[in-house]
KOLFITOR-177259 format. One record per residue: residue number from 1; residue in one letter; y, x, z of N, C-alpha, C in turn. Coordinates in steps of 0.001 Angstrom, whole numbers, plus 500000, padded with zeros to 6 digits. Layout:
[NUM,A,[Y,X,Z],[Y,X,Z],[Y,X,Z]]
...
end
This chain:
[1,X,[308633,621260,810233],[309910,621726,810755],[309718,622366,812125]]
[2,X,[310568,623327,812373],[310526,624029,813901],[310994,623117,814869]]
[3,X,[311757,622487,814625],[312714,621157,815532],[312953,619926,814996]]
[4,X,[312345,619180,815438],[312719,617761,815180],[311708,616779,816404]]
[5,X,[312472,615613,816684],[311562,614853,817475],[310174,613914,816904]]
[6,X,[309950,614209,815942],[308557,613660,815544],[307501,615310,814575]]
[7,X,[306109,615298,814747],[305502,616257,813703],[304411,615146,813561]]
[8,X,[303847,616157,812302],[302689,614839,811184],[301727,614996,812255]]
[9,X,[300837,614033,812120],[299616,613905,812547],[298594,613522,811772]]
[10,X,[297558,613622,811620],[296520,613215,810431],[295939,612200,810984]]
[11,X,[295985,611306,811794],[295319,610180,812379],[296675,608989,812094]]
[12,X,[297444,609391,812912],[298780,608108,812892],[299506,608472,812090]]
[13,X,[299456,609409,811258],[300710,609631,810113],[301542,610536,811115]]
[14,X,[302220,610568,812338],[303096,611094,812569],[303377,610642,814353]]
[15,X,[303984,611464,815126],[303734,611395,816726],[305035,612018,816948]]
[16,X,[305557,611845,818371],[306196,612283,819003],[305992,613883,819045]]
[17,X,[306771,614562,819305],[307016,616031,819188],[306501,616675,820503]]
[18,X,[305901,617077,821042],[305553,617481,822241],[306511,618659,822687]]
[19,X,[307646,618105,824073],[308415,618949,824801],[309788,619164,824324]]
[20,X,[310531,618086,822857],[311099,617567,822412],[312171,617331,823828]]
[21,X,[313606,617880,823645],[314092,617290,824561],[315600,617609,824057]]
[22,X,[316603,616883,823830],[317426,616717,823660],[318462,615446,823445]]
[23,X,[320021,615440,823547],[321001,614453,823946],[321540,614033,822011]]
[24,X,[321190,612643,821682],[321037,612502,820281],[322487,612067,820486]]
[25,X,[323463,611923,819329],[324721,611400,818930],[324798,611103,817498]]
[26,X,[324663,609797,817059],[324439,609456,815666],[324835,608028,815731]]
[27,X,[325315,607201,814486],[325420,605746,814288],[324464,605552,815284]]
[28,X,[324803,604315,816305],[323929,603737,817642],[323551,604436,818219]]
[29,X,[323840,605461,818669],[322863,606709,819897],[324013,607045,820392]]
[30,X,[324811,607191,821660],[325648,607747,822452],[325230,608440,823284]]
[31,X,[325207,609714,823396],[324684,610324,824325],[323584,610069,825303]]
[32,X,[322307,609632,824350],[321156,608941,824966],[320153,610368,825176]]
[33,X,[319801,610714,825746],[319247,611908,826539],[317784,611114,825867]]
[34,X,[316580,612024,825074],[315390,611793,824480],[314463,612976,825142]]
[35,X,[313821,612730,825927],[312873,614194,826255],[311218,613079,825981]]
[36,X,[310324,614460,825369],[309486,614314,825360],[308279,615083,826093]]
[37,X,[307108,614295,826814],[306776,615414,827935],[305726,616314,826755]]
[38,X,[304674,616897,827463],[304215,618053,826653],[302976,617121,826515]]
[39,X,[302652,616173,826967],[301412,615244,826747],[301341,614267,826128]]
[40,X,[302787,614493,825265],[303299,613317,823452],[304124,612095,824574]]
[41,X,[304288,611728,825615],[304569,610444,826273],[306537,610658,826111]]
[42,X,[307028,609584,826112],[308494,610216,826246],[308218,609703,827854]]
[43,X,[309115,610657,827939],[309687,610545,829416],[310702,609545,830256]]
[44,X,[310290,608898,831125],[311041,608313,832006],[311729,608149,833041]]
[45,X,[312585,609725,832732],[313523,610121,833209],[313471,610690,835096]]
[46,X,[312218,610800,835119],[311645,611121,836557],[310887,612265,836941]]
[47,X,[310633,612935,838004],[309571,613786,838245],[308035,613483,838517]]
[48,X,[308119,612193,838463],[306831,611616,838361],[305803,612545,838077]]
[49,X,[304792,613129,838450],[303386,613373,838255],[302818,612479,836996]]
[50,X,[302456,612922,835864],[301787,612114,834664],[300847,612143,834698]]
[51,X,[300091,612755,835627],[298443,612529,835649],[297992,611442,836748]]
[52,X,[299293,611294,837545],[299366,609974,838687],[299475,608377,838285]]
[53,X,[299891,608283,836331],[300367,607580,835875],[298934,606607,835637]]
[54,X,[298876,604996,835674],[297731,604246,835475],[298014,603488,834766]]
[55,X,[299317,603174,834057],[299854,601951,833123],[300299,602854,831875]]
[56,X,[299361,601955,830827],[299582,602801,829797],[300367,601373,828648]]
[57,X,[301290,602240,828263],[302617,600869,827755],[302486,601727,826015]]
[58,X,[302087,600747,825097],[302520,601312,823229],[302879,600192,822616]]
[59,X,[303719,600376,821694],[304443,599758,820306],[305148,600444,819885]]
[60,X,[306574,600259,819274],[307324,600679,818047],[308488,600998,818819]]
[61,X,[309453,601231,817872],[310760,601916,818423],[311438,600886,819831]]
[62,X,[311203,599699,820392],[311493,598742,820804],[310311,598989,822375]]
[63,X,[309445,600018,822018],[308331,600225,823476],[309040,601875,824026]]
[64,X,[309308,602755,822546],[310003,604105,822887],[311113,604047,823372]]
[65,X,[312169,603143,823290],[313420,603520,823499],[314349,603897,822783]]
[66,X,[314461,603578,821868],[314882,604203,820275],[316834,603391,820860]]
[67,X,[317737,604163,821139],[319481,604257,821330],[319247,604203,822723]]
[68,X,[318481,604535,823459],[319095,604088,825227],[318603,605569,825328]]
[69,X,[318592,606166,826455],[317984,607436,827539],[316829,607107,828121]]
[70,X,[316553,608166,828201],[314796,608116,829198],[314618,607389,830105]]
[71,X,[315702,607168,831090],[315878,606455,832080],[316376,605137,831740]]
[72,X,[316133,604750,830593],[317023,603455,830451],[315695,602474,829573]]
[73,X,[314747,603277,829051],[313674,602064,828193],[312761,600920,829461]]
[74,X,[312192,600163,828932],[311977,599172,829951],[310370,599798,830511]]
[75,X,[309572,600767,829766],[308941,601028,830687],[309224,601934,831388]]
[76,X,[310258,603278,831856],[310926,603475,832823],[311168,602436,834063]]
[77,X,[311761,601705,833990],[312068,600076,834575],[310561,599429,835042]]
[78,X,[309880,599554,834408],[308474,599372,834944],[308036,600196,835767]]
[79,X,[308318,601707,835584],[307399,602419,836790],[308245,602194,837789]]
[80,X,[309030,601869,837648],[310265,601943,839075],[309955,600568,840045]]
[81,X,[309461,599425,839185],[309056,597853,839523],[307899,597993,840191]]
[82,X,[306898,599076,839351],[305380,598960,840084],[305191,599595,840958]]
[83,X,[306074,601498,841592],[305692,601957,842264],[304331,602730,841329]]
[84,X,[304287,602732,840332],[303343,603698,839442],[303791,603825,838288]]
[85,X,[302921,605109,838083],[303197,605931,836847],[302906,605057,835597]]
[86,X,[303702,604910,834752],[303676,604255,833156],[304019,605504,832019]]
[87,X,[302930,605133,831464],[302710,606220,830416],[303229,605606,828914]]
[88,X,[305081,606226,828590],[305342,605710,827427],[304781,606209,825956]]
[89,X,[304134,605463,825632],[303486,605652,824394],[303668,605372,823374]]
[90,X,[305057,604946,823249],[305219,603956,822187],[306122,604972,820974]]
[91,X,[306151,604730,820087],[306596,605400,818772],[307592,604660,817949]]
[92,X,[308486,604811,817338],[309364,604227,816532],[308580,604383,815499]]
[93,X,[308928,603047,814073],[308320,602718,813053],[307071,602350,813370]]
[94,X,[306409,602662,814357],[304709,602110,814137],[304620,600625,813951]]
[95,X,[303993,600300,813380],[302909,598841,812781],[302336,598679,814253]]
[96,X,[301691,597409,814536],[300967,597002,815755],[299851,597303,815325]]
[97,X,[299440,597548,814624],[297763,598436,814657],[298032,599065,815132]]
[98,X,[298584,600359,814504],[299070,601656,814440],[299298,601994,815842]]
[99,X,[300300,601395,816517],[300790,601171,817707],[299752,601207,818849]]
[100,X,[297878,600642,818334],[296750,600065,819258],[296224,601156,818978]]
[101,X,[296141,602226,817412],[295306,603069,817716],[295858,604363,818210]]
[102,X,[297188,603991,818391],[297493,605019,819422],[296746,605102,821040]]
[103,X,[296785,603849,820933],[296309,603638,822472],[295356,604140,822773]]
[104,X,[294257,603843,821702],[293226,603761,821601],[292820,605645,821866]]
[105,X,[293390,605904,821035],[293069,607708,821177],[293617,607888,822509]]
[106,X,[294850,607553,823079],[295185,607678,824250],[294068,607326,826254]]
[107,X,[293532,606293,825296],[292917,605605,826437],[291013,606290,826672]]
[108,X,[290658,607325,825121],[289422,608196,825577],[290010,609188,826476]]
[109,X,[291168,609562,825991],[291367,610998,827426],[292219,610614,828525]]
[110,X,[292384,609533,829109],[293008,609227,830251],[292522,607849,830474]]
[111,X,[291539,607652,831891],[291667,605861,832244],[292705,605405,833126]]
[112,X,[292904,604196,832364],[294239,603359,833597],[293686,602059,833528]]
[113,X,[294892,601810,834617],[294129,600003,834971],[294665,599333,834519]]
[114,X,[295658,599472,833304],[296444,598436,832612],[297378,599036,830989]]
[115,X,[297237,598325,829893],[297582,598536,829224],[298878,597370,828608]]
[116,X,[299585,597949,828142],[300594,596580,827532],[300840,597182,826565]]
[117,X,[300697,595562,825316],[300824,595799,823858],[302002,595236,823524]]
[118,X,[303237,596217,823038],[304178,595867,822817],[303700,595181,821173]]
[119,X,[304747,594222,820888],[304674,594123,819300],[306222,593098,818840]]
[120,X,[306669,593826,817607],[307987,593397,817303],[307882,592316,816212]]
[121,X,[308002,591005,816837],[307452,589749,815884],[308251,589890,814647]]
[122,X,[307515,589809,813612],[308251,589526,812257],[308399,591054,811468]]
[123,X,[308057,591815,812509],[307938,593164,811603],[306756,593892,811959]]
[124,X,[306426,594183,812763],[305173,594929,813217],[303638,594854,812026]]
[125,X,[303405,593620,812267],[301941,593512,811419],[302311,593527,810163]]
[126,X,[303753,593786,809444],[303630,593701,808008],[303851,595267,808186]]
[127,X,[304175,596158,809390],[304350,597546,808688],[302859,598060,808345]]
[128,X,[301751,597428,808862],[300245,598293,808915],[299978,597539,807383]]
[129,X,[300540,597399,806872],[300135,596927,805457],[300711,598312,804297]]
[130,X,[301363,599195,805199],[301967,600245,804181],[301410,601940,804333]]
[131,X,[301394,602523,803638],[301412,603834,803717],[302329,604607,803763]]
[132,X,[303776,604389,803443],[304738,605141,803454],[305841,604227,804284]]
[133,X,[306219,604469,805205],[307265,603337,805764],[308609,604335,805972]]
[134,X,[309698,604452,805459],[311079,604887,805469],[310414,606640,805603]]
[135,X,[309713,606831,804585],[309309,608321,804682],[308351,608863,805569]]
[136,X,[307898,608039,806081],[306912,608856,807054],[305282,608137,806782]]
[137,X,[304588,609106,806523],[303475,608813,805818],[302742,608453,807104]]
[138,X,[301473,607156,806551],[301174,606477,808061],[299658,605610,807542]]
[139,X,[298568,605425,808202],[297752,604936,807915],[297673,603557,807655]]
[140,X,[297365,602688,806954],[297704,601402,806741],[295681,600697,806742]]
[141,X,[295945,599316,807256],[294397,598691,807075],[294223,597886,805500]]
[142,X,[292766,598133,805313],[293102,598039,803963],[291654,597326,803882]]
[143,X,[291564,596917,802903],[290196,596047,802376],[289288,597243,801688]]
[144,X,[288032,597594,802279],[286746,598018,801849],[285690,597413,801756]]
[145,X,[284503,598433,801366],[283403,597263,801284],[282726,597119,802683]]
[146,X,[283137,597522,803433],[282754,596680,804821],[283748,596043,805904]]
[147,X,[284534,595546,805209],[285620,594913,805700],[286600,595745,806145]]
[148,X,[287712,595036,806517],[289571,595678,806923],[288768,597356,807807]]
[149,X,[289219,598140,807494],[289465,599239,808107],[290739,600473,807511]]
[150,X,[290688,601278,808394],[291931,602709,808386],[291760,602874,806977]]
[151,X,[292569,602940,806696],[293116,604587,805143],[293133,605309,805541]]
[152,X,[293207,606430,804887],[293364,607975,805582],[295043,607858,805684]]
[153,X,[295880,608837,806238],[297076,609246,805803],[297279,609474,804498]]
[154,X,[298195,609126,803756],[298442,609744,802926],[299039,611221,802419]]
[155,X,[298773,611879,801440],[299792,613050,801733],[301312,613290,802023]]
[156,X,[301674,614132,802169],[303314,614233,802508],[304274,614327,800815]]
[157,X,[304373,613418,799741],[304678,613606,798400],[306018,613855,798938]]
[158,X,[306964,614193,797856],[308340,614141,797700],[308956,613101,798225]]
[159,X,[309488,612844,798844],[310529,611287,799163],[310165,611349,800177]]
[160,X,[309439,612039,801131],[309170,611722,802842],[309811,612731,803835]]
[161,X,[309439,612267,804798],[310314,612942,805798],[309975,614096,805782]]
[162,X,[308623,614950,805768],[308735,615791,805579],[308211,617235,804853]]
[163,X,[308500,616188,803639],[308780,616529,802281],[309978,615697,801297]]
[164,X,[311475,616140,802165],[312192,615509,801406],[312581,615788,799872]]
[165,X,[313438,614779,799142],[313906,615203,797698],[314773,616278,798000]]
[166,X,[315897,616136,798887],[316916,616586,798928],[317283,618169,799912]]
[167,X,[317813,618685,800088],[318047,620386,801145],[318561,619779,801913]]
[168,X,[319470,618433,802032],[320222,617764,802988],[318796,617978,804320]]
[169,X,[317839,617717,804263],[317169,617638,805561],[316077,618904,805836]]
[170,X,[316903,619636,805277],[317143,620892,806094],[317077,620992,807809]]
[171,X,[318180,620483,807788],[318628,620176,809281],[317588,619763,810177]]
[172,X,[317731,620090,811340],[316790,618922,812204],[316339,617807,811690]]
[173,X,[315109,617257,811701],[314860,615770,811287],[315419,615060,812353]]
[174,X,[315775,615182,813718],[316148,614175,814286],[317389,613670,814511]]
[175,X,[318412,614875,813919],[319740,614452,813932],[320307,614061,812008]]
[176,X,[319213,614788,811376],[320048,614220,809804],[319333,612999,809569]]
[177,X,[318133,612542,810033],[317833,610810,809754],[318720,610415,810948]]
[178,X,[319018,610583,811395],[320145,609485,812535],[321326,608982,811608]]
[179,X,[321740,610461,811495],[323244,610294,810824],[322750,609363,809201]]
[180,X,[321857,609371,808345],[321464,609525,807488],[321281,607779,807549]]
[181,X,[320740,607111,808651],[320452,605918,808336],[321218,605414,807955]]
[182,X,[322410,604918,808629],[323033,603593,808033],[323496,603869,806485]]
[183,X,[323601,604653,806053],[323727,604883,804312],[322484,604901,803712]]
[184,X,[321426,605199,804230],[320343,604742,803407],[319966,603839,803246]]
[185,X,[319783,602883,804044],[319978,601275,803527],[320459,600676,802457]]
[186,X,[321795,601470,802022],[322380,600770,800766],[321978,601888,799165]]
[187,X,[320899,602593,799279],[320590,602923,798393],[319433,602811,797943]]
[188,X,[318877,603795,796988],[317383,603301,796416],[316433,603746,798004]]
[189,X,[314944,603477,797099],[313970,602968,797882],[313545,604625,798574]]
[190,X,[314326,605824,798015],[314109,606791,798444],[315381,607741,799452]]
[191,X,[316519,606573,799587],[317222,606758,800569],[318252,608134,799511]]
[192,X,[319569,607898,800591],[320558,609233,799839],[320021,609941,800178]]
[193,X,[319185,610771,800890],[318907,612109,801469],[317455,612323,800639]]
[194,X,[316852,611268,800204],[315549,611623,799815],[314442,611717,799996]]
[195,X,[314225,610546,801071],[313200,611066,802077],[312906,609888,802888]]
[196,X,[312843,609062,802461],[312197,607138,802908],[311948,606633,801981]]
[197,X,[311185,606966,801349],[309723,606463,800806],[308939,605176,801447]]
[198,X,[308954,603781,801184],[308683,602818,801464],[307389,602513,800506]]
[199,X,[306033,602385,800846],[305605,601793,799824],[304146,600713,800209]]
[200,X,[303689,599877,799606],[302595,599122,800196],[301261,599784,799990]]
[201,X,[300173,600334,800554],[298954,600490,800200],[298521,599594,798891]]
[202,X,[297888,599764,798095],[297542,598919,796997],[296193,598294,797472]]
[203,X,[295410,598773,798248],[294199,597716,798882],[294473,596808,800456]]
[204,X,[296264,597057,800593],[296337,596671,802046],[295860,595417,802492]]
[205,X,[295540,594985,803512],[295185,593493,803758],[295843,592825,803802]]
[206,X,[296157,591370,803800],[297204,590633,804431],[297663,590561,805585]]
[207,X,[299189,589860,806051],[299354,589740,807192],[298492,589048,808134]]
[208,X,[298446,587783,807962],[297381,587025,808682],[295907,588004,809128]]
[209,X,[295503,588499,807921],[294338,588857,808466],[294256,590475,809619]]
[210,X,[295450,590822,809566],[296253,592219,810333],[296158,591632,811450]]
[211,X,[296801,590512,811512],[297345,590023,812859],[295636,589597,813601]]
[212,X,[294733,588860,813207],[293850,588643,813593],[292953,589706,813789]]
[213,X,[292606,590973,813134],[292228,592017,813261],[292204,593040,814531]]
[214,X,[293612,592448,814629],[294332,593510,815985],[294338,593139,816684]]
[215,X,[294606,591657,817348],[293994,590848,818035],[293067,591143,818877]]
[216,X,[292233,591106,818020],[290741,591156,818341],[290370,592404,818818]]
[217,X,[291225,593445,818043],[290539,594959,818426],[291214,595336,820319]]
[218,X,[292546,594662,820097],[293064,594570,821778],[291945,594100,822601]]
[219,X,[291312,592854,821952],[290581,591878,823253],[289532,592797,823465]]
[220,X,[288645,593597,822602],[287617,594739,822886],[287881,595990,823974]]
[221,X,[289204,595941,823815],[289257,597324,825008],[288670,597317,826551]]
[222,X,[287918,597813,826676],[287808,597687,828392],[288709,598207,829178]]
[223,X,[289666,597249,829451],[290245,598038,830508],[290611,596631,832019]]
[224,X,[290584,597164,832681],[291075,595569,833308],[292175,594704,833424]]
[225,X,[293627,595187,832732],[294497,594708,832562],[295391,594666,831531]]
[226,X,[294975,593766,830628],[296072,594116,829066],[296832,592899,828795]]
[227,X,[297809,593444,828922],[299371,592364,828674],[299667,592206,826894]]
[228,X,[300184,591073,826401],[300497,591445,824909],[301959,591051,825265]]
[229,X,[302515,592141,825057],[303919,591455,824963],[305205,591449,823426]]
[230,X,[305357,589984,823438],[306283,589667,822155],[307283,590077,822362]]
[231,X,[307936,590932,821490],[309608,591359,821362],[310156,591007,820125]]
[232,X,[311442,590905,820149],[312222,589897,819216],[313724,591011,818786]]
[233,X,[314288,591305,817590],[315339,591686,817283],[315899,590031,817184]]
[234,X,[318025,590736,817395],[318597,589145,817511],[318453,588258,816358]]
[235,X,[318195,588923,815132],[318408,587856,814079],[316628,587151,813993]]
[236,X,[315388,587765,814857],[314363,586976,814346],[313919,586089,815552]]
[237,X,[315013,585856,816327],[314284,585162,817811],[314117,583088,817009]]
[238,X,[314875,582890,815960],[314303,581997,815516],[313800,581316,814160]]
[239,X,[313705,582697,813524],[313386,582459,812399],[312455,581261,811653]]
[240,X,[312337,580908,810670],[310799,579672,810312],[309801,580962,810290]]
[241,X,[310211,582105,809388],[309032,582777,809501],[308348,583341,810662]]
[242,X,[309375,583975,811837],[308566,584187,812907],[308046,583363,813683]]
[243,X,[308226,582138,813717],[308005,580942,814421],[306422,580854,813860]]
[244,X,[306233,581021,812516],[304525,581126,812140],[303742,582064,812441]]
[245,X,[304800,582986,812710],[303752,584426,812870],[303783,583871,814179]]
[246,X,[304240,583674,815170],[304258,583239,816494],[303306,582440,816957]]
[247,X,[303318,581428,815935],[302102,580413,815968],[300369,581261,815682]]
[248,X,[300313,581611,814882],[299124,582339,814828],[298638,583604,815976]]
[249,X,[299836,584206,816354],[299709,585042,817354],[299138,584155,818968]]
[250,X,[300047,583090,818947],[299265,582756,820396],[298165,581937,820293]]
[251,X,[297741,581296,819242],[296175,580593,818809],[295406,581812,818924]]
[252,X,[295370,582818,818305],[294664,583526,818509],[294399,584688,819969]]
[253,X,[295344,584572,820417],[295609,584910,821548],[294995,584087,822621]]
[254,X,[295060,582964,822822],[294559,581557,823650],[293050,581725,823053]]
[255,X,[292539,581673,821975],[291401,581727,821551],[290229,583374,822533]]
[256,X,[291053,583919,822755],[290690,585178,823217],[291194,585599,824741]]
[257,X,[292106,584642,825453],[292341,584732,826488],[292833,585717,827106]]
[258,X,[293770,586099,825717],[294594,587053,826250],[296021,586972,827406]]
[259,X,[296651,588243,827952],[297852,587311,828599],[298919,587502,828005]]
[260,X,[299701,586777,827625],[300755,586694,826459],[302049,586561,827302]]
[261,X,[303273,587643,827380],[304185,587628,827736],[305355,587582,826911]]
[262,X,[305928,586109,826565],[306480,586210,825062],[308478,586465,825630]]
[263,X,[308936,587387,825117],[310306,587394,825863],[311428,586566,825160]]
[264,X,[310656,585915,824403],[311876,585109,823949],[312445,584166,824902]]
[265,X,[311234,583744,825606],[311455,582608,826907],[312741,583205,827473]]
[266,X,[313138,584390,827795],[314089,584997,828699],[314781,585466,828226]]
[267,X,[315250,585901,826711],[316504,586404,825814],[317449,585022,825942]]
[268,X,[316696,584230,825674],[317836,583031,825290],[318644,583064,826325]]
[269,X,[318486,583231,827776],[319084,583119,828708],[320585,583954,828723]]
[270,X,[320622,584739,827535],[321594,586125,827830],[322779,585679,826302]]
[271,X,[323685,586237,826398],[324586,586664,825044],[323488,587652,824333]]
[272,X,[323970,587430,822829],[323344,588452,822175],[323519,589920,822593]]
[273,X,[325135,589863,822793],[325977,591026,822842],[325198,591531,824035]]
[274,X,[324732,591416,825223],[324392,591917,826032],[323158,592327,826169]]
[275,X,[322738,591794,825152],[320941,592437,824900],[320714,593805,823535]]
[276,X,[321577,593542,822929],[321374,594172,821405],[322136,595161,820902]]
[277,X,[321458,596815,820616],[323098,596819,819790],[323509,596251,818536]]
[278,X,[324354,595743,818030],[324914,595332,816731],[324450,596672,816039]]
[279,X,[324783,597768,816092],[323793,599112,815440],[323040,599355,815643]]
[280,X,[321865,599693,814780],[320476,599407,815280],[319286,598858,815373]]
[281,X,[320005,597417,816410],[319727,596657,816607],[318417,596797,817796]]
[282,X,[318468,597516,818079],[317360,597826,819366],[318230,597237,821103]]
[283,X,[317166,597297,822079],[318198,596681,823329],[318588,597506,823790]]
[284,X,[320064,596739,824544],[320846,597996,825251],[320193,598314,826644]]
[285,X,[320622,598580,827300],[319882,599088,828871],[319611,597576,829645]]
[286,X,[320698,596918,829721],[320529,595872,830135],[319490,594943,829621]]
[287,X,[319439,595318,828542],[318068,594141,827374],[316743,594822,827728]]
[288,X,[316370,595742,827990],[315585,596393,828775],[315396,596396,829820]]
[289,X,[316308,595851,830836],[316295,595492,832214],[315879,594132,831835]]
[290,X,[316414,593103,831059],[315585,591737,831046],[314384,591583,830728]]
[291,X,[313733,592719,829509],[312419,592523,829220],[311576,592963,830635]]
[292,X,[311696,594317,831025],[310954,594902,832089],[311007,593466,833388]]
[293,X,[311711,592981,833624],[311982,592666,835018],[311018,590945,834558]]
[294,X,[311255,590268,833589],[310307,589721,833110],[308955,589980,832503]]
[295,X,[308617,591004,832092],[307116,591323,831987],[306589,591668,833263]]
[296,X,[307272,592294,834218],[306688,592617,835630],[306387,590881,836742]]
[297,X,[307224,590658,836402],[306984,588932,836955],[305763,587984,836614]]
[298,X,[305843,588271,834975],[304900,587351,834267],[303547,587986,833299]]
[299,X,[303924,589727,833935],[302566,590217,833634],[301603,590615,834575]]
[300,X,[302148,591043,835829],[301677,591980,836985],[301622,591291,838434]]
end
């Protein structure tokens, strides 16, 4: 497409749009201002110098900013806390692999002195188990004969973003999947518009062994400062199931001596209403002011 805020990539399935800049209005987006700089990072709403930047911040729609403004995601809120440049890296839909090998490509052409691994408990490590996640084709870890490694991308088939079924997405991809979500939910697995394609790799690995994988591939990075930080939507802050994934995350974490900044410690403190949107379900500005202002305390 000529316009939209994401294009394919043959490594991550799919990236931020480089120089992407526009004011989204869709179910949960109110006039949230999205710019993207020309070096894939979204922007945090500043004139900041990006080559001045030393904190490099990735995860999923919950590290990008996905319903707030540039000026409103929590690593914005971070460069403003540290007095340095934070480089947002983070992508909506990515898996916490996915999410690391962003970094990872990120961190051969730029060194910084600190990295933070966002990850969205209870969903993250089951998305790197897929190749197609709501249409957007994406590398998944998979069992070979020399243990868990990448898939390729898959191709762009019919049912994806972009290669939809339908002429409906025609349009911009970033304003007809906006409008497009909350009705696709209640239909098949290829969405009304045609074009979320959900599907599992057929050699994918398990969760457990994802989660330990990635883990591990974090604790390898050289860099001198890497934060893991847990994020929580309102309905999984106490789930039984995330409570296990939780459990395995900080054994293995403690096992590796990582520093674990889990924000659940500091949601509870708040109304839901004031952290979440009910659409969405991503944080509002303020829920972003609680994560940032607590990861800067208990990471930095």
């Amino acid at each position: 497409m000529d316009i939209g805020i994401s294009r394919f990539d043959e490594l991550l399935g799919y990236v931020p749009r480089e120089g992407f800049s526009g004011i989204i209005n869709a179910p949960g987006w109110i006039n949230a201002k999205v710019t993207i700089r020309k070096d894939g990072f979204r922007s945090n709403g500043s004139e900041a110098t990006p080559s001045l930047a030393d904190v490099l911040a990735v995860g999923d729609s919950f590290t990008f900013g996905n319903q707030v403004s540039d000026d409103e995601t929590w690593p914005a809120c971070l460069e403003g806390k540290l007095g340095r440049g934070v480089d947002n890296g983070g992508m909506f839909g990515y898996g916490a692999a996915q999410a690391l090998r962003r970094a990872s490509l990120k961190l051969a052409e730029k060194n910084y002195s600190a990295l933070v691994f966002s990850i969205l408990m209870g969903d993250d490590f089951q998305r790197d188990r897929l190749s197609y996640h709501y249409g957007f084709p994406k590398p998944a870890l998979i069992h070979t004969e020399n243990g868990i490694a990448w898939s390729a991308v898959p191709p762009q088939v019919p049912g994806t973003k972009y290669n939809p079924l339908s002429i409906f997405l025609s349009l911009p991809y970033e304003r007809s999947e906006l409008l497009a979500a909350t009705v696709d939910q209640l239909f098949s697995e290829y969405g009304v518009a045609g074009d979320s394609l959900t599907a599992v790799h057929p050699n994918a690995a398990d969760e457990n062994e994802i989660v330990d994988w990635t883990l591990r591939k974090f604790s390898s990075f050289k860099i001198k400062n890497k934060v893991l930080l847990l994020q929580y939507t309102q309905d999984t802050t106490n789930t039984t199931d995330v409570a296990e994934e939780k459990k395995l995350v900080l054994r293995i974490a403690n096992e590796l001596s990582l520093k674990v900044v889990d924000t659940s410690t500091v949601l509870k403190n708040y109304e839901a209403s004031e952290l979440w949107y009910t659409i969405g379900l991503h944080h509002t500005p303020f829920g972003n002011k609680v994560v940032c202002s607590y990861l800067f305390e208990e990471g930095f």
